[in-house]
Backbone bond lengths (Angstrom), bond angles and torsions (degrees), N, CA, C in turn:
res aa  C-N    CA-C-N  psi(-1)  N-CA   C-N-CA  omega(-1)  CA-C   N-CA-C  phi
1 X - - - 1.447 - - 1.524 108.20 -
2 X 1.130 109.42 125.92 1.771 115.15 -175.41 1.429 99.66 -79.16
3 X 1.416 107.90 164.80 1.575 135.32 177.36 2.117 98.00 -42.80
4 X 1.203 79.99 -66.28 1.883 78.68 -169.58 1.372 116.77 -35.94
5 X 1.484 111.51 -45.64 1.594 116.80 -146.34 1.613 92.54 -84.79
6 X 1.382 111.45 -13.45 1.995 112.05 -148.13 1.798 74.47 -87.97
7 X 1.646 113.88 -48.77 1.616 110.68 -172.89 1.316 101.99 -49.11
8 X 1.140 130.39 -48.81 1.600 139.72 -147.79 1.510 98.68 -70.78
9 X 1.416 102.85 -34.57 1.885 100.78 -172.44 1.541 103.52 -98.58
10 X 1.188 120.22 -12.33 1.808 110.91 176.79 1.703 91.75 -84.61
11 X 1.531 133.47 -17.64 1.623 112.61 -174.55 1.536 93.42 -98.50
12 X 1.060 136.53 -14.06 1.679 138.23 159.43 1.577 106.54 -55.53
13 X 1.365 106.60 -35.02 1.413 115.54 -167.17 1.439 98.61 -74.81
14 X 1.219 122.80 -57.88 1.390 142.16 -133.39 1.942 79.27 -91.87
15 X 0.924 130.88 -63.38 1.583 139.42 -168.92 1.730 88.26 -58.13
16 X 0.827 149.97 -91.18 1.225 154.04 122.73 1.851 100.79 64.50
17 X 1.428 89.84 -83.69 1.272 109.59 -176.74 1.654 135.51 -65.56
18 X 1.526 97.72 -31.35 1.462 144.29 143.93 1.732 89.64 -14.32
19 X 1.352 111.67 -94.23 1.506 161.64 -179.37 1.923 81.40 -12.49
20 X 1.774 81.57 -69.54 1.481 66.88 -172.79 1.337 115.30 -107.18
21 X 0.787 139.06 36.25 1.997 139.41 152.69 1.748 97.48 -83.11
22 X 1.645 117.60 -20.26 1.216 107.32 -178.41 1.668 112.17 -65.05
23 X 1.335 109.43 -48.80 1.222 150.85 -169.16 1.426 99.82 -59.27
24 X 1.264 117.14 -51.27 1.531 130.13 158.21 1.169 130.09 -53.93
25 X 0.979 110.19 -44.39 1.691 111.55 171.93 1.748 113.96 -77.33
26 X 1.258 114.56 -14.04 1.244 98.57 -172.35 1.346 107.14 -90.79
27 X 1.453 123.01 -42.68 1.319 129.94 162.99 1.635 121.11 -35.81
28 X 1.346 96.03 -49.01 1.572 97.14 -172.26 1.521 102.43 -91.56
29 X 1.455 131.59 4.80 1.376 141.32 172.89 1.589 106.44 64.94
30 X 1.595 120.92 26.89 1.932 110.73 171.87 1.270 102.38 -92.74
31 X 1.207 119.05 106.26 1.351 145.06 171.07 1.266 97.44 -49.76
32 X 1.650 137.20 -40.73 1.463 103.00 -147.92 1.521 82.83 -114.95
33 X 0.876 161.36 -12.74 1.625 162.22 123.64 2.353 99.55 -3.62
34 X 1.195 99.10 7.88 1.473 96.24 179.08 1.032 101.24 -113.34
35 X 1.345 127.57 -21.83 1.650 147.87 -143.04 1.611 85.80 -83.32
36 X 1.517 137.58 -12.62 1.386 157.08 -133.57 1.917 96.35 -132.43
37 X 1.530 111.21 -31.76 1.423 115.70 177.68 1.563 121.86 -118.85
38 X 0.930 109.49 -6.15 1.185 115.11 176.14 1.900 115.90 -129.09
39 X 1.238 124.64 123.94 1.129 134.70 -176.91 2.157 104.49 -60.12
40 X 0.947 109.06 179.45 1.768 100.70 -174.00 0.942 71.26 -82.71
41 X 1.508 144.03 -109.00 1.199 165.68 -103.69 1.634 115.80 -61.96
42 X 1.639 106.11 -21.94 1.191 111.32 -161.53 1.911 126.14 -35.24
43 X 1.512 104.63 -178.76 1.539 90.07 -175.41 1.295 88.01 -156.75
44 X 1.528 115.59 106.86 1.595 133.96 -174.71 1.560 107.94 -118.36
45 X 1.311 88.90 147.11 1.913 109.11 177.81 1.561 85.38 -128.11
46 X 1.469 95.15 134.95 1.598 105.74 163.22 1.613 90.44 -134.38
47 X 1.399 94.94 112.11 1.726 104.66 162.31 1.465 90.72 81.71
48 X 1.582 126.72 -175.74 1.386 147.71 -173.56 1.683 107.95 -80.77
49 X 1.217 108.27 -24.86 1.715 98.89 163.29 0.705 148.53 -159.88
50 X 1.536 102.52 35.53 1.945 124.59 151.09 1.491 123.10 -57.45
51 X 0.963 157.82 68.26 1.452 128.27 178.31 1.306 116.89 -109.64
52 X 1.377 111.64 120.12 1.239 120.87 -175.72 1.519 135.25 -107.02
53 X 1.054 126.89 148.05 1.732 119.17 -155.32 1.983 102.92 -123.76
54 X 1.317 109.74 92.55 1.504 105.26 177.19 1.607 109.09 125.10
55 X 1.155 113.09 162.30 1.784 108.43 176.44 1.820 109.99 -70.10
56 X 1.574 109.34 -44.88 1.305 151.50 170.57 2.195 97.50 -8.33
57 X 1.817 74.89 -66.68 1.834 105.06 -167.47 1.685 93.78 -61.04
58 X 1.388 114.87 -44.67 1.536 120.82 -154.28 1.210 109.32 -59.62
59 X 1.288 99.88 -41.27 2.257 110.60 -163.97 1.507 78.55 -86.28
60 X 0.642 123.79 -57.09 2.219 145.89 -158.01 2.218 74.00 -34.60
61 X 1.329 106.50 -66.86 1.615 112.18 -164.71 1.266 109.78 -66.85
62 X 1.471 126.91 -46.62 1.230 134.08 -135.07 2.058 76.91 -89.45
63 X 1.144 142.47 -40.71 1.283 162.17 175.65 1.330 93.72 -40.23
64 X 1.371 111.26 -72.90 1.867 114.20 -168.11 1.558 102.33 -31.70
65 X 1.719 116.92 -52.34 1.674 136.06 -152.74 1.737 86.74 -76.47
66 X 1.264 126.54 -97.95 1.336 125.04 -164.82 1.884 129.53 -50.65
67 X 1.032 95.26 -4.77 1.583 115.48 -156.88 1.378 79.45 -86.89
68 X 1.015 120.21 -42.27 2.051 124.08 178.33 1.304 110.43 -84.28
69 X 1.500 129.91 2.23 1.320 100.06 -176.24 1.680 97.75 -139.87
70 X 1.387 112.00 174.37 1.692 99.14 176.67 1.217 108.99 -94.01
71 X 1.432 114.13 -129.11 1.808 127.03 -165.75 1.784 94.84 -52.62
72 X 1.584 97.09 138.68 1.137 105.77 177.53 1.993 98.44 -136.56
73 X 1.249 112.83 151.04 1.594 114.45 152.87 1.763 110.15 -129.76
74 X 1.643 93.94 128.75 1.630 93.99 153.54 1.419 115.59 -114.77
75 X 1.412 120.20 115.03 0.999 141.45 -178.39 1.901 119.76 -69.67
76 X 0.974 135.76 90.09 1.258 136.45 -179.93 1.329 136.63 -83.51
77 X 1.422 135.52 126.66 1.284 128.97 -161.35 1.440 101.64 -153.49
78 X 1.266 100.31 177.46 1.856 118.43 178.28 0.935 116.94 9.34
79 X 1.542 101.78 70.28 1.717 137.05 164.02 1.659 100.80 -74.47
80 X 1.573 104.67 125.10 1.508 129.07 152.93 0.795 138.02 -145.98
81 X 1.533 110.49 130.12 1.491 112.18 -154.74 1.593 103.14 -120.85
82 X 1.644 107.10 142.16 1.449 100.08 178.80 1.679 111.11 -120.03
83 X 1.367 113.94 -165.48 1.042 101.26 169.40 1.823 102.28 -133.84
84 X 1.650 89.16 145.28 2.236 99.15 176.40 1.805 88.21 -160.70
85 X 1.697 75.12 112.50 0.944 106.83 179.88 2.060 129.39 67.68
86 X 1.314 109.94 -132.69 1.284 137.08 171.22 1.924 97.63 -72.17
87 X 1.420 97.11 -29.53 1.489 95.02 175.23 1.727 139.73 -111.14
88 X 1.309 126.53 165.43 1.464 114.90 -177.44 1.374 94.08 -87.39
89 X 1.603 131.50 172.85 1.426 133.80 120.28 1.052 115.19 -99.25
90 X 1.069 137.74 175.51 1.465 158.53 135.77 1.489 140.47 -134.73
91 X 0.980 114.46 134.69 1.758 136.33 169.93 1.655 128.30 -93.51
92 X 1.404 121.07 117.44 1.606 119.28 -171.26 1.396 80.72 -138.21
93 X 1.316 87.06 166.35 1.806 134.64 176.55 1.540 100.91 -102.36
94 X 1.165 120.77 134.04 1.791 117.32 168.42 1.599 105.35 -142.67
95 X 0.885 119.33 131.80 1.472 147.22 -171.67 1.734 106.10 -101.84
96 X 1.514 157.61 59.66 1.149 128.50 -170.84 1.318 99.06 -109.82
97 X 1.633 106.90 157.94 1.360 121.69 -160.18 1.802 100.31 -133.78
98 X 1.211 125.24 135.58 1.379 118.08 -161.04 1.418 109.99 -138.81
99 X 1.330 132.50 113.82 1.119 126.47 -179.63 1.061 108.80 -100.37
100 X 1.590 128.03 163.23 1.547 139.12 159.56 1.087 121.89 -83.18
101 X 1.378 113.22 147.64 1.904 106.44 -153.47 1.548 90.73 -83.14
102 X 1.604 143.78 -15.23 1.371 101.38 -175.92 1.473 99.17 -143.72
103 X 1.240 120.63 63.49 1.157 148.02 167.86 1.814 127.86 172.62
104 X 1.785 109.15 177.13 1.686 87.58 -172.89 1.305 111.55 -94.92
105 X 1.461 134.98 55.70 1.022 127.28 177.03 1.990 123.60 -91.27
106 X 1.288 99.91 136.87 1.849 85.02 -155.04 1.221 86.54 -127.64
107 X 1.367 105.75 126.05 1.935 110.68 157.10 1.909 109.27 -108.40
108 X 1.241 109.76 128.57 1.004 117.27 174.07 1.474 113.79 -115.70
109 X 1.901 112.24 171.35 1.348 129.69 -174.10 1.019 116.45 -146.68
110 X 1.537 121.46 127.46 1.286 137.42 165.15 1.327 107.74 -82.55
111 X 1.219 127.06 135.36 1.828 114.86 -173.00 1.804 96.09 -158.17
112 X 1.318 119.80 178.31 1.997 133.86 162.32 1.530 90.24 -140.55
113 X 1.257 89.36 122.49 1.324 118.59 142.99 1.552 144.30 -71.73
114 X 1.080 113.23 91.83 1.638 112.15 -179.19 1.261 132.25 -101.44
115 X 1.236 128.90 121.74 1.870 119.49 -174.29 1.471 104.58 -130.80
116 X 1.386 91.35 175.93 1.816 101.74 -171.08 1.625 79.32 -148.48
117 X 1.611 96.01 126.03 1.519 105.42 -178.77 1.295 111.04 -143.59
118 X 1.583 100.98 140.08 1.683 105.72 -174.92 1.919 108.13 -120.87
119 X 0.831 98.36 142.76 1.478 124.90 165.15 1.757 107.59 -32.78
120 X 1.314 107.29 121.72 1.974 94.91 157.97 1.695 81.42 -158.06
121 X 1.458 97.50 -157.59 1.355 112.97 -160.53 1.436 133.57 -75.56
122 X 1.918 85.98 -14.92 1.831 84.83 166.75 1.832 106.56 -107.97
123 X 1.529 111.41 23.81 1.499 86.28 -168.40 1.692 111.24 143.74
124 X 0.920 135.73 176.12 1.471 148.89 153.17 1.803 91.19 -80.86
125 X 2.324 96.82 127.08 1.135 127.35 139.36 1.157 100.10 -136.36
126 X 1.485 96.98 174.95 1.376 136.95 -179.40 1.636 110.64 -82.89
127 X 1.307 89.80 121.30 1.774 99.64 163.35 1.484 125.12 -111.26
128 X 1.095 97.70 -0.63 1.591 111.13 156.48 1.423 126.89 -162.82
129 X 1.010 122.25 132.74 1.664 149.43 -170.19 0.903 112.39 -112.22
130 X 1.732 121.05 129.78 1.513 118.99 165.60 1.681 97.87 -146.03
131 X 1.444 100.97 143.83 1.736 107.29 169.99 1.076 124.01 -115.72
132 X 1.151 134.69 115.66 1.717 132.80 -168.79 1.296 93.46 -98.98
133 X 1.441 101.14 138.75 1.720 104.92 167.17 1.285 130.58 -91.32
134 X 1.073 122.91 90.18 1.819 98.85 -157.66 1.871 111.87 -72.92
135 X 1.356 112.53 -23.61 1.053 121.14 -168.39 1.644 133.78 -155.11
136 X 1.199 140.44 79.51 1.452 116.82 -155.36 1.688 103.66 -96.40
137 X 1.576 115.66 -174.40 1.092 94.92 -156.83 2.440 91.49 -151.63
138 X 0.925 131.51 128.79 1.424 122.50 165.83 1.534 115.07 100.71
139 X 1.385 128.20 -132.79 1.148 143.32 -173.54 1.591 119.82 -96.15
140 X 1.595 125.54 69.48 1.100 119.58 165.78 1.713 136.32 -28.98
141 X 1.388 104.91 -4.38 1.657 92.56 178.12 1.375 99.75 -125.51
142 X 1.289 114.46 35.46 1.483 131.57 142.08 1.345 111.21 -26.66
143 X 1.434 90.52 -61.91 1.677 115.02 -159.27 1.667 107.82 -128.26
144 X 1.202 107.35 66.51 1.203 138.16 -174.64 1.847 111.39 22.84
145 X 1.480 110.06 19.46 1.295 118.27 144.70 1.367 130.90 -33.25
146 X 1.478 132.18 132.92 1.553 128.59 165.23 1.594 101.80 -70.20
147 X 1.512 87.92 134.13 1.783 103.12 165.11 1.350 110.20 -26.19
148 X 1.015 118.39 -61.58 1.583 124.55 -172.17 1.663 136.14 -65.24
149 X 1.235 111.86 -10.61 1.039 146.56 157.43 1.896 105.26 -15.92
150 X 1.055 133.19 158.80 1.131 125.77 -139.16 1.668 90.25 -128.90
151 X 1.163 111.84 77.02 2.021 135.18 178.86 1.533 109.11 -112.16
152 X 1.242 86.69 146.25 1.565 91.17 144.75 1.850 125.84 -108.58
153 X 1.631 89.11 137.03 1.419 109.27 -178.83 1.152 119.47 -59.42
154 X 1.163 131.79 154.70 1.486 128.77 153.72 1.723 110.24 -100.30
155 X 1.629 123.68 107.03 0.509 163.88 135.63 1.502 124.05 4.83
156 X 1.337 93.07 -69.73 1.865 110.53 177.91 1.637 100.33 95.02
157 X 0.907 111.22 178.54 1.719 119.82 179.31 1.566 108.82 -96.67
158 X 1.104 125.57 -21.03 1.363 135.51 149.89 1.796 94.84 109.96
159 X 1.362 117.04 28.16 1.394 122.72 -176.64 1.681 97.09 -90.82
């Protein structure tokens, strides 16, 4: 394996891991353990009308959602990362599951993760973030969401 390809798979690695130290920090709530995935400057969309400008804004939002609710998991998968240019992209799967701190009420999210990450001195971050939702799922004021909030119900089988 030549020099290029071995770099190419330690920043696959390193983005990779990213993915999930993100995933890690939110669960375990260390805010500055992101400071590691996200560049300052960054520029994130979560969903159709978040957009946020800086790492600052990112935790600043992502805070409002978990800060209201208890044990949470985001589950991460089928990470790919390419390369354009000077920079990586990447694409994930995220699974998060959200409980309420004093009862079992759980709102969950189907979402993709996308970043554009550049190289500096500690590593591959992200200079841009975006979360598509594909699907959410339960009790929006989990996470200090209004009831009304735009989910899908569970239904029941109607037995």
């Amino acid at each position: 394996m030549g020099d290029k390809a071995l770099t190419r798979l330690e920043a696959e690695h390193h983005i990779q891991r990213a993915y999930y130290e993100y995933a890690r920090a939110l669960d375990m709530r260390d805010w500055p353990a992101l400071d590691r995935v996200f560049t300052q400057d960054c520029d994130a969309r979560y969903g159709a009308d978040a957009h946020l400008q800086g790492r600052e804004a990112i935790v600043s939002a992502i805070r409002r959602y978990l800060d209201n609710c208890g044990p949470s998991q985001h589950m991460i998968s089928n990470i790919v990362v390419d390369a354009d240019g000077d920079c990586l992209v990447s694409h994930a799967a995220v699974r998060a599951i959200h409980r309420a701190r004093d009862d079992n009420r759980v709102f969950e999210s189907v979402a993709r993760y996308s970043g554009r990450w550049i190289a500096d001195q500690q590593g591959w971050r992200a200079c841009v973030w975006r979360m598509d939702v594909g699907f959410n799922h339960g009790d929006p004021t989990v996470l200090g969401l209004p009831a009304s909030a735009d989910v899908v119900q569970d239904e029941g089988d109607g037995s």
